[in-house]
N, C-alpha and C positions, 0 to 999 in steps of 0.2 A: 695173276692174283691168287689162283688156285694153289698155291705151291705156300700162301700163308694163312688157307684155313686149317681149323683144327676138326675134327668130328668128338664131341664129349660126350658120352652117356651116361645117366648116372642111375641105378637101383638098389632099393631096399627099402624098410620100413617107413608109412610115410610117419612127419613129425611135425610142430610148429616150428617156421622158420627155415626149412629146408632151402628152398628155391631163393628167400633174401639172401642169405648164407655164402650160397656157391656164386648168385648173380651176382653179387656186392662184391665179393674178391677179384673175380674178372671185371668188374667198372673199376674197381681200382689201381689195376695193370694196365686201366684203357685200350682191354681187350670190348669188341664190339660183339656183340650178338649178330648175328646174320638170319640164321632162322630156329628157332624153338619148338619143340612140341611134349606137354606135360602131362600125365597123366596118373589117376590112381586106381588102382581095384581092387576093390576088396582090403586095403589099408596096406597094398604095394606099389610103392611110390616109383615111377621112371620117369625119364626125360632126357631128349632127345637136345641138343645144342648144333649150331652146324657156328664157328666164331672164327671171326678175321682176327691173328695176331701183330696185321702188321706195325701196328701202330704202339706195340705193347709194351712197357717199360721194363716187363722180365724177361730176362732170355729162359729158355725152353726147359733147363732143370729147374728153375728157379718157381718157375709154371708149375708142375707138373709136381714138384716138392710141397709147395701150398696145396695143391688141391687134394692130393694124398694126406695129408697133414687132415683137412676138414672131415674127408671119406672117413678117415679111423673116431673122429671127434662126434662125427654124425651117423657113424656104423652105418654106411653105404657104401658100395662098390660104384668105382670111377674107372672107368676107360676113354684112353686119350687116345685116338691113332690121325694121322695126316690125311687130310680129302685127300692127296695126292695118290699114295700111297692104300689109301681105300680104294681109289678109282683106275688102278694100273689096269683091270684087264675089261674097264669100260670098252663096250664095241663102239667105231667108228660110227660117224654118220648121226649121233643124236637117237633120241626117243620119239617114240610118237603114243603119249599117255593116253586111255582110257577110263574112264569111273563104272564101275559095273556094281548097282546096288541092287542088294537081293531083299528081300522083305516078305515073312509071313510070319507063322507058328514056329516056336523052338523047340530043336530037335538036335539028337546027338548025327554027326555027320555030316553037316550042312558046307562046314564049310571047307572040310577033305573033297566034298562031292565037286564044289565050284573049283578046288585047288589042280583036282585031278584031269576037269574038262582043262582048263587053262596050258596046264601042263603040254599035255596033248594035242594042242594050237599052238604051242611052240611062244603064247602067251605068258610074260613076266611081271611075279608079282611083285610089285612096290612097293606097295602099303596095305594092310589091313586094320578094319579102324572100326568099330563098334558105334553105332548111331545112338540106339537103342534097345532095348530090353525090357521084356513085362508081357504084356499080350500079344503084341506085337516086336518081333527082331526086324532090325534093319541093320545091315553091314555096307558098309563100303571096302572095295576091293580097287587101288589102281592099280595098273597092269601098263607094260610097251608094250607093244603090237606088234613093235619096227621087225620083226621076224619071224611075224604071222604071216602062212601062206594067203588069207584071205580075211580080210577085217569082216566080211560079210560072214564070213563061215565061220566064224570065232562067236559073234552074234548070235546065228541059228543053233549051233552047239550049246552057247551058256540058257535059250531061253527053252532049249529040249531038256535041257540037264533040269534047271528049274522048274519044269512043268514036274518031273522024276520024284522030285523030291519034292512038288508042292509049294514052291518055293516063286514069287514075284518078280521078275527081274526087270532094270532098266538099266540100258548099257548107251552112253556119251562122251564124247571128248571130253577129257578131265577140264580142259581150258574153261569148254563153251559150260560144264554145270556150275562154275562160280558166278557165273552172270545172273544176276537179281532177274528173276522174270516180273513181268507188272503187269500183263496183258495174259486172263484166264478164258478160254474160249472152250464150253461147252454144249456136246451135242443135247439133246432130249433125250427123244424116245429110246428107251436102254442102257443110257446114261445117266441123265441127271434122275428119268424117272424108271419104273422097272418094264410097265407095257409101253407097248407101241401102239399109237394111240389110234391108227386107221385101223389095226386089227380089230379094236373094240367098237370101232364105228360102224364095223363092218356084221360083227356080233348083233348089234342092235338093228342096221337093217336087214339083216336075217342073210348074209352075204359072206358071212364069217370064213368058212374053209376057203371059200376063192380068193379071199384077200388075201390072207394069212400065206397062201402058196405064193402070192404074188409078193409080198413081203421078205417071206425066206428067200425067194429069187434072186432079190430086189439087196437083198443085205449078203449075200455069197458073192456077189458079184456080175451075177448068170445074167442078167437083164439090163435094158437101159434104165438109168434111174425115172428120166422125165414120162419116157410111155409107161413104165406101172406104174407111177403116180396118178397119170392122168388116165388108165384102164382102172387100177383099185376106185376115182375115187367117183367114176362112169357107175361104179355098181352101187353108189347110196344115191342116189339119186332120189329124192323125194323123202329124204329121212328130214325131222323137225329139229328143229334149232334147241329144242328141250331137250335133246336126249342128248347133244354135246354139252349143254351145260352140267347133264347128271352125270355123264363121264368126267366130265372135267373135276366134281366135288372130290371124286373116289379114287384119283389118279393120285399112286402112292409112289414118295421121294422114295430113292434109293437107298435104302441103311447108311446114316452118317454122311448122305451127301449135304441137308441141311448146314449141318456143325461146321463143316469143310467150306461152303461158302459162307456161312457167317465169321468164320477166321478170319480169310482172304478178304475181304469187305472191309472188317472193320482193321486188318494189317493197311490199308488203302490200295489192292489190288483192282485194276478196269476187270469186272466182268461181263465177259458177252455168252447168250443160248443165240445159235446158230442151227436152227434144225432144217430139214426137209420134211417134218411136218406142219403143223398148221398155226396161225396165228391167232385164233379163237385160244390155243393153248398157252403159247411162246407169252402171250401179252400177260395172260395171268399168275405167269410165273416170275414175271418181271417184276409184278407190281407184288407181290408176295414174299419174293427173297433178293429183291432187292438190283438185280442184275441191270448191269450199265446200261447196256444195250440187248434189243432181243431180236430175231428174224425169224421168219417165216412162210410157207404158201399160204396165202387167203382162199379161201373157198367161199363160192357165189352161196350168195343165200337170196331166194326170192319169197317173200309171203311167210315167211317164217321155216320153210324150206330149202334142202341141199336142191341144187340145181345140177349136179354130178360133174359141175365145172372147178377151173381154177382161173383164176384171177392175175394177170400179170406173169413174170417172169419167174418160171421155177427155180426154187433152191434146189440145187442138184449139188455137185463131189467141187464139179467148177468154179459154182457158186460161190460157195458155201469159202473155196477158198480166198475168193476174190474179196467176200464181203470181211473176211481176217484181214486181208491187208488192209483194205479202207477205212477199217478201224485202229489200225495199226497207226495211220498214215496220219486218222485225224489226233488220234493222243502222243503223237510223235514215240512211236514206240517200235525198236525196229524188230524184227522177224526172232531174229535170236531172244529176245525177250518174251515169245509168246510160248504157253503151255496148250495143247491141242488136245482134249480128249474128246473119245469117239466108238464108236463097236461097230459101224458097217463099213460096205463099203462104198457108201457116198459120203464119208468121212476124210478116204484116205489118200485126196491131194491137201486139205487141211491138215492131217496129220504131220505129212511128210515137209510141207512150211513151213512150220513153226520150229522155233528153237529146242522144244521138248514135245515129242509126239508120242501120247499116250492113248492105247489100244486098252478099252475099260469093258472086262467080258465079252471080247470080242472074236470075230470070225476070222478064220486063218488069212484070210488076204490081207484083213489089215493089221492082223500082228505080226506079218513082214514087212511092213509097213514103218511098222513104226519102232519108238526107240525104247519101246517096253512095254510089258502088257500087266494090267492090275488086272486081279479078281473082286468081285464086287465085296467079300471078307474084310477086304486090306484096303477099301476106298482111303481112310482116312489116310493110308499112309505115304499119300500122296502128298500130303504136306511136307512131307521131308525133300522134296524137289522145289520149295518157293523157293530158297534161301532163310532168313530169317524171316519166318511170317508176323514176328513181333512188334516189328521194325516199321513204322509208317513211313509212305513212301517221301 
């Protein structure tokens, strides 16, 4: 069939009527559209046709004399060339696409600087395609791989280039990011909110510096999750049930993380908090911004006091991914539709499950991890990986 497409482009000034104009002359050849893509900028009208002739009642001057004909009528330029004949020195063996979207501040260079890493993994651009603009840029870039030494090294190149320039990156098989995500699974502490909330518990029973080292340990990786859990929280022991609930008033959301799940929410997105910290917290964040589901460790309280214990089965890395799937499993929702964000690393087998695994100011182990890292600047622009967040489910 490839031998009776056509490839059409067309540019110049945009105008009313342009696209009925040229599409209407090809409906009436009972030339087919195959695939389309339109655009304007800044009042520069192009567009892109990919059309099957075979069924078409003109032969090919007769084609190509009409559409000439409307170009001089509509003072645009038309180019006709054969898929065929476009694709002679296609390499054997197929493609294997990429989406690699970059996201922050705009700047001149941004995107020679991504074109140049690509280049040099031996990475082929496909498409470059503009999201957005204003305070935030976001770009999409696909790319084939197929003769990339290392898909993993092409990765750690585009998200070294992007830290260079400042710049956000998330890199995914083009396939798997058209797939509507419905299942939003985030962490807490560092995430959803900016402390970590045993640090501050630890502040109040006067235990501050020993936690905090155990924390940093705790989120590099250096440490088991479950024994500094249960060593941090050996050192409040005897702290009043008052002073988690006066941490709890003062515990400040992340810049625009609010806004971000009330989108998701009211788009009909399942939201789950999945933390390894505590459920005195997790419960009243649920009930506050609305979240499907929340989890967390319980911590003993006796007399109105920390008993320095925990309660049942730790949320640990394992956890944490196991309870993703069970949620998964009861909203029938499968794995590639979920979005993972997170910053330690008892995050980052959640991370690495989910369909979109997002490292949110996070620590090196798990921005290899995962399949892109935001800064906490550019939270919101994590929207632009729902799909349509418009769109109820």
């Amino acid at each position: 069939m490839s031998e009776d497409l056509l490839i059409i482009t067309i540019l110049g000034r945009d105008r009313e009527g342009l696209v009925a104009e040229i599409t209407g002359k090809l409906a009436g050849y009972n030339i087919n559209i195959v695939d389309i893509e339109q655009s304007v900028i800044r009042g520069l009208f192009s567009m892109f046709m990919l059309v099957d002739v075979s069924q078409s009642t003109a032969d090919d001057r007769e084609l190509r004399n009409s559409l000439f004909t409307i170009a001089n009528t509509l003072d645009v330029k038309i180019d006709i060339v054969s898929y065929m004949r476009h694709h002679d020195g296609e390499k054997k063996g197929g493609t294997d696409l990429w989406k690699i979207t970059f996201l922050g501040k705009d700047k001149p260079g941004i995107v020679a600087g991504f074109s140049q890493t690509l280049y040099e993994n031996k990475a082929n651009i496909e498409q470059i395609k503009m999201i957005a603009r204003g305070e935030l840029l976001v770009t999409d870039i696909v790319v084939d791989v197929s003769k990339t030494d290392s898909t993993e090294r092409l990765r750690e190149n585009i998200k070294r280039r992007g830290e260079e320039m400042g710049m956000d990156v998330v890199m995914q098989p083009e396939g798997r990011s058209h797939l509507r995500k419905r299942l939003v699974v985030f962490d807490m502490d560092g995430t959803l909110i900016e402390e970590e909330v045993i640090d501050e518990l630890g502040k109040a029973a006067g235990v501050g510096e020993e936690v905090a080292e155990i924390t940093a340990r705790g989120m590099r990786g250096e440490m088991d999750f479950i024994e500094g859990l249960r060593e941090r929280v050996r050192l409040l022991k005897g702290l009043p049930v008052e002073v988690l609930e006066d941490i709890k008033k003062h515990l400040k959301l992340t810049p625009e993380c609010e806004e971000l799940i009330k989108t998701l929410k009211g788009a009909g997105y399942k939201l789950a908090l999945i933390s390894g910290g505590f459920t005195y917290f997790t419960n009243a964040f649920k009930e506050r911004l609305g979240f499907d589901y929340a989890y967390g460790n319980k911590l003993v309280i006796e007399d109105g006091r920390l008993t320095g214990e925990v309660d049942g089965e730790i949320i640990d890395s394992r956890r944490k991914a196991d309870i993703m799937d069970e949620i998964a499993r009861k909203e029938n929702i499968s794995r590639e539709e979920i979005v993972a964000i997170g910053d330690g690393a008892n995050d980052q087998i959640m991370i690495q499950n989910a369909g979109l695994g997002i490292a949110f100011n996070a620590e090196n182990v798990l921005k290899n991890a995962a399949d892109g890292n935001i800064t906490k600047e550019n939270l919101r622009g994590l929207i632009y990986f729902f799909g349509d967040a418009r769109r109820k489910q």
